[in-house]
C-alpha atoms as one frame of an Amber mdcrd trajectory, in Angstrom:
protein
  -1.121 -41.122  -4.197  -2.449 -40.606  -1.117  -6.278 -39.520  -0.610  -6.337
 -35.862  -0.341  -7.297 -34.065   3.060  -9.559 -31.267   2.474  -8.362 -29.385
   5.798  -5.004 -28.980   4.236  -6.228 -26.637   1.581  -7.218 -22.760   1.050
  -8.224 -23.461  -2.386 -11.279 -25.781  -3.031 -10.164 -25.623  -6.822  -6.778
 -27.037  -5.663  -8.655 -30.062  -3.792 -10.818 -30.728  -6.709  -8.022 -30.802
  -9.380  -6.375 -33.403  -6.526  -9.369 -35.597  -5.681  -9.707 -36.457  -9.400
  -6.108 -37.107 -10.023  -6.543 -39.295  -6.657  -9.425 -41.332  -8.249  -7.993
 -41.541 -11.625  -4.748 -43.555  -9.297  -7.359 -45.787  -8.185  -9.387 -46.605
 -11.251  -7.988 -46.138 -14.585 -11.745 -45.923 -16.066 -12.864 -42.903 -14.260
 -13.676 -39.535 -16.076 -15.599 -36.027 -15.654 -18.323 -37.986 -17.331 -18.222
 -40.480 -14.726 -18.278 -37.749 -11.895 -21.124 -35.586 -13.217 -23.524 -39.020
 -14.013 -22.430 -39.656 -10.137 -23.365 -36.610  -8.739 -26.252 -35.509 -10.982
 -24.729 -32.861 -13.186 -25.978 -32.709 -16.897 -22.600 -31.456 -18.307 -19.490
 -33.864 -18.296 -17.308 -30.939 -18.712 -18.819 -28.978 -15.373 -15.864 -30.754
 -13.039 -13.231 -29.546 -15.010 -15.060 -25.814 -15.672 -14.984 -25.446 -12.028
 -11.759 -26.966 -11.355  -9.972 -24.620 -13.824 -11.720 -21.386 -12.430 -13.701
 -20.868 -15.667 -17.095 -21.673 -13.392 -18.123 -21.353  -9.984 -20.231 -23.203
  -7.881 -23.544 -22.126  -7.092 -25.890 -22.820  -4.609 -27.412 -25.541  -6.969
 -24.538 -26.864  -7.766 -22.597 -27.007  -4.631 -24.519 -29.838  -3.276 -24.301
 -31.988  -6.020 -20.465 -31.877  -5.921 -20.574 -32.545  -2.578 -22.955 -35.963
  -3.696 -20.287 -36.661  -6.246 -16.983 -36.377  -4.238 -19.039 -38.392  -1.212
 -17.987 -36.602   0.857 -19.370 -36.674   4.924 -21.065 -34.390   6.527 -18.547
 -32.358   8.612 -15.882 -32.546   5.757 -18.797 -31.205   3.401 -19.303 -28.250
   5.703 -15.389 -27.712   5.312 -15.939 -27.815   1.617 -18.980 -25.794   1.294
 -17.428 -23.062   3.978 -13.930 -23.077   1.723 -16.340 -22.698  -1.732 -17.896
 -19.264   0.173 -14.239 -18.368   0.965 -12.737 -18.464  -2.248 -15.639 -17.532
  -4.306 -16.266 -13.908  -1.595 -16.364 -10.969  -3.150 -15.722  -8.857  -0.590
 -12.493  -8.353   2.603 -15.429  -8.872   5.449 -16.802 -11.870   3.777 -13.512
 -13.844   3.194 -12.391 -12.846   6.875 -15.793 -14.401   8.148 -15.460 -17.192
   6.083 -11.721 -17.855   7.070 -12.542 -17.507  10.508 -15.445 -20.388  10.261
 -12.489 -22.882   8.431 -10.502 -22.301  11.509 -13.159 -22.909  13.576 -14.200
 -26.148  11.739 -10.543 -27.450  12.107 -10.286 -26.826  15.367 -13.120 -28.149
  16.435 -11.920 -31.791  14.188  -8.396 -31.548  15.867  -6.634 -31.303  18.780
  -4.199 -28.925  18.156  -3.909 -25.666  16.125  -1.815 -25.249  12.681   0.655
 -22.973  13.057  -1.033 -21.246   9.392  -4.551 -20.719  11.847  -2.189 -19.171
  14.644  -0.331 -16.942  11.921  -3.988 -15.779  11.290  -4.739 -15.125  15.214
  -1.804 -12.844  15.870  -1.796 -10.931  13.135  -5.121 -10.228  13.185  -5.609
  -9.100  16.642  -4.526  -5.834  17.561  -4.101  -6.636  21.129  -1.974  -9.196
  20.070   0.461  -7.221  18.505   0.384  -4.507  20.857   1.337  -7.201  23.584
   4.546  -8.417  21.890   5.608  -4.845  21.640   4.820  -3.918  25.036   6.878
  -7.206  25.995   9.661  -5.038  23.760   9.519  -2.014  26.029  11.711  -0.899
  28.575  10.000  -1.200  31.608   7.397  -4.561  30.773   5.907  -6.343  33.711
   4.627 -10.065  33.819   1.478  -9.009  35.307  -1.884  -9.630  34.023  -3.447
  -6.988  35.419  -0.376  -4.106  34.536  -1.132  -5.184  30.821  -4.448  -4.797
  30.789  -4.165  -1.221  32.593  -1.650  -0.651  30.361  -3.977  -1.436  27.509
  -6.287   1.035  29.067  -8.853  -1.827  29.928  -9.865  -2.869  26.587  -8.205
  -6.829  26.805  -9.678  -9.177  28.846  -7.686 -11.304  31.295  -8.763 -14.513
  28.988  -6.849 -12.947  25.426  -4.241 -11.772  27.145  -3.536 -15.359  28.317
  -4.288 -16.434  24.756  -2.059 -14.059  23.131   0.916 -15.114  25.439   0.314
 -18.584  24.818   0.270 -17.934  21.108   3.516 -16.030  21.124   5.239 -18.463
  22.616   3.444 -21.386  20.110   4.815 -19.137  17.121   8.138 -18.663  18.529
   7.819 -14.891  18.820   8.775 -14.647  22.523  10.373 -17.022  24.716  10.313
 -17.127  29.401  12.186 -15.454  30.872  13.633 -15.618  34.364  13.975 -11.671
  34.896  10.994  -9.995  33.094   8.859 -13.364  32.455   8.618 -12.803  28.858
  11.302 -11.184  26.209  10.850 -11.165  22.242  12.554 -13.662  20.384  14.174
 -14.156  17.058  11.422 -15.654  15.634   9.359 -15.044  12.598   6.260 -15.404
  10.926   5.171 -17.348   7.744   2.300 -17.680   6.403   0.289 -18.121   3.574
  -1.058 -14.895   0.917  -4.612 -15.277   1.588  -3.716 -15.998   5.422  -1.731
 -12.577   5.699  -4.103 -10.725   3.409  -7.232 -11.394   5.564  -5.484 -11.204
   9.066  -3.921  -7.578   7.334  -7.356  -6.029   6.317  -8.825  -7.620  10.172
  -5.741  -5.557  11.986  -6.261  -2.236   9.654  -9.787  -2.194  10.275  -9.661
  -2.549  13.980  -6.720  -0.059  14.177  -8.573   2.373  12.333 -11.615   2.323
  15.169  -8.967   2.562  17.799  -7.571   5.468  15.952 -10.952   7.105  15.924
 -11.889   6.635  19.632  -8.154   8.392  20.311  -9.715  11.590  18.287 -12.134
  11.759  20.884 -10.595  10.350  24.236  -6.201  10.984  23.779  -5.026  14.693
  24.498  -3.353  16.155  21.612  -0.034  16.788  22.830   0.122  12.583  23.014
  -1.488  12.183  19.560  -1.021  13.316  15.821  -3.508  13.228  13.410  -2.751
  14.955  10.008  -3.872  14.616   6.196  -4.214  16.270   3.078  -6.845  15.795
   1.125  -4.717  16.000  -3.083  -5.339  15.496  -6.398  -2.916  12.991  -7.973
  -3.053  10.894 -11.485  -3.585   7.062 -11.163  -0.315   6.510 -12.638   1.280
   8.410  -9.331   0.035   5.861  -6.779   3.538   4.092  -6.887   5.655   6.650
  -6.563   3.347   7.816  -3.750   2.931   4.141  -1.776   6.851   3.615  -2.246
   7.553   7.334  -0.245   5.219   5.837   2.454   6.457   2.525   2.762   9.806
   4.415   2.983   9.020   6.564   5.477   7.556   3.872   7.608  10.626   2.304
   7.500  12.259   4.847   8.852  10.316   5.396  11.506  10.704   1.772  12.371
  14.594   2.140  12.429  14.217   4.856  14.546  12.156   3.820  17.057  13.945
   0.242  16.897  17.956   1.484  17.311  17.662   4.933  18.670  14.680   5.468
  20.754  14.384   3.791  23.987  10.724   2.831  24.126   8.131   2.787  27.566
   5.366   2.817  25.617   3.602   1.861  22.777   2.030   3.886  19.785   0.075
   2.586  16.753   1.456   4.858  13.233  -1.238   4.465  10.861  -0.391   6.142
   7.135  -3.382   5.672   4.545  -4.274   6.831   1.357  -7.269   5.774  -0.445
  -9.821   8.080  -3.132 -12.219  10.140  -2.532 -13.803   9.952  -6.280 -14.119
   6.680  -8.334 -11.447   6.044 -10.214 -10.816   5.540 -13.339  -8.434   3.313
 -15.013  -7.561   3.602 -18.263
C-alpha cells in the first residue's frame, strides 16, 4: 500500500481512515492506542471517533493530530485547511476554504488538476459567458471585442485565463476561421467540486442580475415573480416544472434560435417564512 497523498483528497476523514490502514501495512503492532499516546490524546478511541464522522476536530485537537500523523508543515496546512472545509457550516465558508486547497496545491505543483480547473470555470461567470459568446454567431478572436462585449467588466488577464482553461478542459478547441469554436467536450467533476463552484456562479449571477435592474432598458430585460403560498410537500412538483422549463428554453435557444448575443435566465425560488418540516 502505498503512503497516502493528502492533496489527492476532499475528505480529511477519507485520508485518516487511509493513513492508518497505511501504517497498520507497515507495522502489524500499531493501534488507535498507539496513535493517541503519539500524538497526546487521552482517549484511544478519539482516531477512530473522528475518522468515522461521530467527532470533529477542534481547534485543540487539530494540532495534536497533526503531531500524531507527523505530518510537515505545508502538508499540515493542507490538512488543517481541508479539516475547515469539511467541517464549514456554511456555502461562503466551504467556497473560501476550497479556494485556499487550490491555492495550496498549486502553489506545491506545477500544473493544475483538471478537478481545480472544473472548479475555475464553473465558478466564474465570465467564464461561462465566454464559451457561449465563442457559441454565437458572429464571435471575434479579439481581446478587446470580448471585453466590450462583456460591457467592460473582464479584464484582459481572465479573459486570457479563461481561454486557456477552455482549451485545458477540452471545452473549445483553435480554430483557423474564428480562432476559437466549442467543442464536444465535457465536464466532470467531483459533488463537493460542482456544489461550491454552483453556489460561487449563482451568487455572482444574482449581483449581475441586480445591477441589470438598474443599468439594462426594459425592452432588453425581464424580470418577473410571484410572491405564493405553497405546502413543503409541493417543492418537487414545483422544482421539476422549472427544471423543465429551463430545458426548454435551452432547446430552443440551442436548435432554433440563431444566437448574437448572450443572456443569463435566472429562475429561483426560495421562502420567505421559516419553514417548517414536519
Amino acid at each position: 500500500m502505498n503512503q497516502p497523498n493528502i492533496e489527492t483528497y476532499l475528505n480529511y476523514r477519507e485520508f485518516l481512515t487511509d493513513c492508518y490502514a497505511y501504517q497498520k501495512s507497515r507495522n502489524s503492532s500499531f493501534s488507535h492506542r498507539a496513535f493517541s499516546l503519539k500524538a497526546g490524546l487521552s482517549s484511544p478511541s478519539h482516531f477512530k471517533m473522528v475518522a468515522d464522522g461521530s467527532r470533529n476536530l477542534s481547534p485543540k485537537t487539530l494540532p495534536k493530530f497533526v503531531k500524531g500523523l507527523s505530518l510537515d508543515n505545508q502538508t499540515a496546512s493542507y490538512f488543517e485547511t481541508l479539516v475547515y472545509f469539511n467541517q464549514a457550516q456554511d456555502n461562503e465558508s466551504r467556497s473560501n476554504y476550497f479556494k485556499k486547497l487550490i491555492d495550496l496545491r498549486s502553489k506545491k505543483n506545477t500544473s493544475t488538476s483538471l478537478e481545480d480547473s472544473s472548479f475555475e470555470f464553473l465558478s466564474n461567470w465570465f467564464t461561462v459567458a465566454i464559451y457561449v459568446l465563442i457559441g454565437t454567431q458572429y464571435f471575434k478572436d479579439d481581446i478587446h471585442w470580448i471585453i466590450k462585449k462583456l460591457n467592460n467588466k473582464v479584464s484582459v488577464t481572465n479573459i486570457k485565463k479563461a481561454l486557456s482553461l477552455m482549451l485545458e478542459l477540452n471545452l473549445i478547441k483553435e480554430d483557423k476561421e474564428k480562432g476559437y469554436v466549442q467543442s464536444n467536450g465535457a465536464l466532470s467533476s467531483a459533488e463537493d467540486t460542482r456544489s461550491i463552484a454552483v453556489y460561487n456562479y449563482h451568487k455572482q449571477m444574482n449581483e449581475i442580475a441586480s445591477e441589470c435592474l438598474d443599468t439594462v432598458d426594459g425592452d432588453l430585460r425581464e424580470f418577473n415573480g410571484a410572491t405564493i403560498s405553497i405546502s413543503v410537500e409541493d417543492i418537487p412538483i414545483l422544482k421539476e416544472k422549472i427544471r423543465k422549463f429551463r430545458k426548454e428554453i435551452n432547446e430552443l435557444t440551442s436548435n432554433e434560435l440563431k444566437g448574437k448575443e448572450v443572456y443569463q435566465m435566472n429562475v429561483q425560488l426560495f421562502p420567505l417564512t421559516s419553514v417548517e418540516k414536519h
